[in-house]
Every structure is written in structure tokens, then in C-alpha cells.
C-alpha positions as CSV (number, residue, x, y, z in Angstrom):
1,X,71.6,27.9,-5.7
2,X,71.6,30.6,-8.0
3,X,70.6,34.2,-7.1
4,X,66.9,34.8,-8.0
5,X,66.0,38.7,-8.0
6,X,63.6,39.6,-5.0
7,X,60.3,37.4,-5.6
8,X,57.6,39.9,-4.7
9,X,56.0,40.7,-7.9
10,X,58.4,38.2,-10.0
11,X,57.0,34.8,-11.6
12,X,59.4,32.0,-11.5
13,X,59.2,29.5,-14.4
14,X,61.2,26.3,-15.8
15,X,61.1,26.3,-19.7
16,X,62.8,24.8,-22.7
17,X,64.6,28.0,-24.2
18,X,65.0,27.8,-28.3
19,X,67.9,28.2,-30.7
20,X,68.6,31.6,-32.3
21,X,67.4,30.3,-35.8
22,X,64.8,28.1,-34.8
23,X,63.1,31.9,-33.2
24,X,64.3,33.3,-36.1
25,X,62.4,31.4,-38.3
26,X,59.4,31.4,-36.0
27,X,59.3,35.1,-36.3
28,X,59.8,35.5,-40.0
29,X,56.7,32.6,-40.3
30,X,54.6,34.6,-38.0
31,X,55.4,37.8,-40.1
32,X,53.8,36.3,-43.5
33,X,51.2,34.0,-41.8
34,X,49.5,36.4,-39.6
35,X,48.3,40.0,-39.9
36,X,50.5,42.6,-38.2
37,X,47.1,43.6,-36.3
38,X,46.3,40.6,-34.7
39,X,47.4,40.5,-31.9
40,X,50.6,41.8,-29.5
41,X,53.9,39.4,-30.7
42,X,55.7,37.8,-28.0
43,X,59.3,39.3,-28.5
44,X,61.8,36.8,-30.3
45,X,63.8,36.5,-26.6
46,X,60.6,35.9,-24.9
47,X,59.8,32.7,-27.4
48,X,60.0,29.6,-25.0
49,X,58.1,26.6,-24.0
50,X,57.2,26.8,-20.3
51,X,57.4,23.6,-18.2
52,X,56.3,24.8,-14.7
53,X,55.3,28.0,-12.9
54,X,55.7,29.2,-9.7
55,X,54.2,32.6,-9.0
56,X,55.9,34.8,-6.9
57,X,57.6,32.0,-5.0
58,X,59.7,32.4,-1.7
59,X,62.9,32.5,-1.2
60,X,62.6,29.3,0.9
61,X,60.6,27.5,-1.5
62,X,62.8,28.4,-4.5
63,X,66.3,26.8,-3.0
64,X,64.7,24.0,-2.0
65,X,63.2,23.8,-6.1
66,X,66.3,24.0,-6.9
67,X,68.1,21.7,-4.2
68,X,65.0,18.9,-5.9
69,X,66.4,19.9,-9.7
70,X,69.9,19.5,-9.5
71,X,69.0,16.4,-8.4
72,X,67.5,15.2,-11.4
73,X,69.2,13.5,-14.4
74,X,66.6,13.9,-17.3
75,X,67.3,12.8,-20.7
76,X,68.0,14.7,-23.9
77,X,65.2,15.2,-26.7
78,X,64.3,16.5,-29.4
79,X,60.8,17.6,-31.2
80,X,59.3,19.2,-33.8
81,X,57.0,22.3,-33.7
82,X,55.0,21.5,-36.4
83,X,51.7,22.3,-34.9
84,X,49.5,25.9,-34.3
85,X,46.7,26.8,-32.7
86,X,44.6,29.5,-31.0
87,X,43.5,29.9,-28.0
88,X,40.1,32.0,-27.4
89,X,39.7,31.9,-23.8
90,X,43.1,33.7,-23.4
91,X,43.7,35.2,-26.8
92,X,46.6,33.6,-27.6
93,X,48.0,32.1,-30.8
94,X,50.8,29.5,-30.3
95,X,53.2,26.8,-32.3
96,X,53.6,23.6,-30.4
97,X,54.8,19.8,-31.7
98,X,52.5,17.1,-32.1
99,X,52.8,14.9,-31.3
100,X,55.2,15.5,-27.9
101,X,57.9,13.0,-27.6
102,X,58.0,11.5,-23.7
103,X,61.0,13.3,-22.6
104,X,59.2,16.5,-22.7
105,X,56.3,14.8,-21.4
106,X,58.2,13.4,-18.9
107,X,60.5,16.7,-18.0
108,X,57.1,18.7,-17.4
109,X,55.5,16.3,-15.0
110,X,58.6,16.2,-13.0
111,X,59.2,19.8,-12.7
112,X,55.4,20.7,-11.7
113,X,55.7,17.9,-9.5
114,X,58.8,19.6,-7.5
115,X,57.2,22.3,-7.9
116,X,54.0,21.6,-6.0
117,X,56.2,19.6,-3.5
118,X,57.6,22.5,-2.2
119,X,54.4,24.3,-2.0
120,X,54.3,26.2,-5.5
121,X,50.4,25.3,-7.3
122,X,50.5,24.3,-10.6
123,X,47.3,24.4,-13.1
124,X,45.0,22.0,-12.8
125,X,45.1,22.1,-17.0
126,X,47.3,18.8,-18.8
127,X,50.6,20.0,-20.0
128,X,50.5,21.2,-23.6
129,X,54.0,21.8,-25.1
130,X,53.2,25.2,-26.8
131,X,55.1,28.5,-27.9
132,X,52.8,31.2,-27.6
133,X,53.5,33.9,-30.6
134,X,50.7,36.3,-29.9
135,X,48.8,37.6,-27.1
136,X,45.1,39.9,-27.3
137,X,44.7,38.0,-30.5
138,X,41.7,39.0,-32.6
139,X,38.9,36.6,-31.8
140,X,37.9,36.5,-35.6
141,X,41.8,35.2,-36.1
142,X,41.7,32.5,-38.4
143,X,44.7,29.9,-38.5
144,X,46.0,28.5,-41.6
145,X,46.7,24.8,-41.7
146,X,51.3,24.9,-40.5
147,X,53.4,25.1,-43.5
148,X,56.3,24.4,-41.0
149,X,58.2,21.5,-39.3
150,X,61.7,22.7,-36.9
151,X,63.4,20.6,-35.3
152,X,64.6,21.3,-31.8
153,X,67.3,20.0,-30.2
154,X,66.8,19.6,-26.3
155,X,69.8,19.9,-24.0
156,X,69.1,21.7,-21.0
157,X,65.9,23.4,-19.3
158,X,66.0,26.8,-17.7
159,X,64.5,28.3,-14.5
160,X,64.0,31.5,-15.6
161,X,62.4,34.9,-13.7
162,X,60.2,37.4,-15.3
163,X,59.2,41.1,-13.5
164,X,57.1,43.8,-15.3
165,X,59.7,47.3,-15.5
166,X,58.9,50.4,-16.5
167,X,56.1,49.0,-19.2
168,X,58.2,46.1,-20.1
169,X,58.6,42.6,-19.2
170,X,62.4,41.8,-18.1
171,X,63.5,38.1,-18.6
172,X,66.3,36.4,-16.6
173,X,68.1,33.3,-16.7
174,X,68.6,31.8,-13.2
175,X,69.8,28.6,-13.8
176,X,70.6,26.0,-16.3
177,X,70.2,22.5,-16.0
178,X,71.5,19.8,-18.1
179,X,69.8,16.6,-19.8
180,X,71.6,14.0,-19.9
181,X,72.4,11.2,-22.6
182,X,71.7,11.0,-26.4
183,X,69.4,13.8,-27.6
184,X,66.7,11.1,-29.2
């Protein structure tokens, strides 16, 4: 079992993590394709695609998570974030892939599954495989139609913590876990 930080006040989460140029050129897109003043960017280290939360799980509840994920033997994938939207209801403006291959699909539904197993709720929203880029984004935002298409290569899935410091959010890898197989 890895060694999570104290939960109280820290938000527990599995995501797919991305490649250094695949942020890269997320960043660079979202430098030319949206206004500097529309909203707060998400940090390039903060760019991931969440699979499952767990709010301020226990200690308790998070070995036995991660007793239930070792376990599991999920294949390798790959997409393509070729999509983006915005989000009104919660301001944010995201790239996602569309459509999602059924490993992701797949992955997701098995780690909110363990998750709610061992007693960590899960939204009651479908999974939608998205990277948010912005957050307070300007209602009057308008998207233009993507003008991208990266690949990403799935290999492993992280759990990963996240705890507001001093003003700023502070990311850390708990765990990695491997998928297995070709990365179809």
C-alpha cells in the first residue's frame, strides 16, 4: 500500500496522467484558441483525465482501494483528444476524445465501482473522458470547432492526492498501476 498523506482535507482520485508533449501541446493550443481572460488555466502538471474520486477517504477505506486495484489486470489503450467543450454549470472548458475507446470506458467503471465498494460515493453523472483546461470560465466563452487530434498512449493509471497549501493546490502521485497487454 502506498503512503497517502493524512486524508482530512485531501481528495483522492484515479486518473489517466498525460505525456509531457501531449500537455505541451494542449497548453500551446489553449494559448492561441482561447483568450488569456477567460478563465483560470489548469496548470500543465495538473492536466489529467480523472477516472474516480474519493473525497477525503479513510485510511481504512483507501488500503482496502488499493488491496481491490492491484488486483486488477486492465488492458492497455489508447485515444484521441480530439474533442472540446464547455461546461456552463461549472465554468469549465475541457478537451476530451470522442469517441472513447472501451478500455477507458471500461477502466472508469471499474475503478468507481471499487470505489463505492469500499464506501467512497461516486457521481451519480455518466463518465465523460474529459481534460478540463479552464476553470471560472467566462459564460459568454465561445468554443471554436477542435483544430486538434493527439494521440495518447495508455499504460498505467494513477491514484493520485490533491490538498489546497498555502493558496495552491499540491498534486501527489500515490501509486501507479499497470495495464496490461497491447496498447490498442
Amino acid at each position: 500500500m502506498p503512503s497517502p498523506r493524512k486524508t482530512a482535507n485531501c481528495h483522492y482520485f484515479f486518473a489517466l496522467t498525460l505525456p509531457n508533449t501531449v500537455a505541451e501541446q494542449i497548453v500551446n493550443w489553449r494559448s492561441t484558441a482561447l483568450p488569456a481572460d477567460e478563465g483560470r488555466p489548469v496548470a500543465k502538471e495538473h492536466l489529467y483525465m480523472v477516472l474516480a474520486w474519493m473525497t477525503q477517504p479513510s485510511m481504512t477505506q483507501l488500503a482496502q482501494l488499493h488491496s481491490l486495484t492491484e488486483s486488477l489486470r486492465p488492458p492497455a489503450f489508447s485515444f484521441t483528444l480530439n474533442d472540446a467543450g464547455y461546461w456552463s454549470r461549472s465554468g469549465q472548458v475541457w478537451v476530451g476524445c470522442r469517441p472513447a475507446p472501451r478500455g477507458l470506458l471500461q477502466l472508469a467503471e471499474l475503478l468507481r465501482s471499487r470505489a463505492a465498494r469500499v464506501g467512497c460515493p461516486q457521481p451519480s453523472q455518466p463518465f465523460h473522458p474529459h481534460i478540463t483546461l479552464l476553470r471560472q470560465a467566462n459564460p459568454s466563452l465561445t468554443l471554436a470547432k477542435p483544430d486538434f487530434s493527439w494521440p495518447v498512449h495508455c499504460r498505467q493509471f494513477s491514484l493520485l492526492s490533491s490538498r489546497y497549501h498555502q493558496g495552491r493546490v499540491i498534486l501527489n502521485t500515490e501509486h501507479d498501476y499497470p495495464l496490461f497487454g497491447n496498447n490498442n
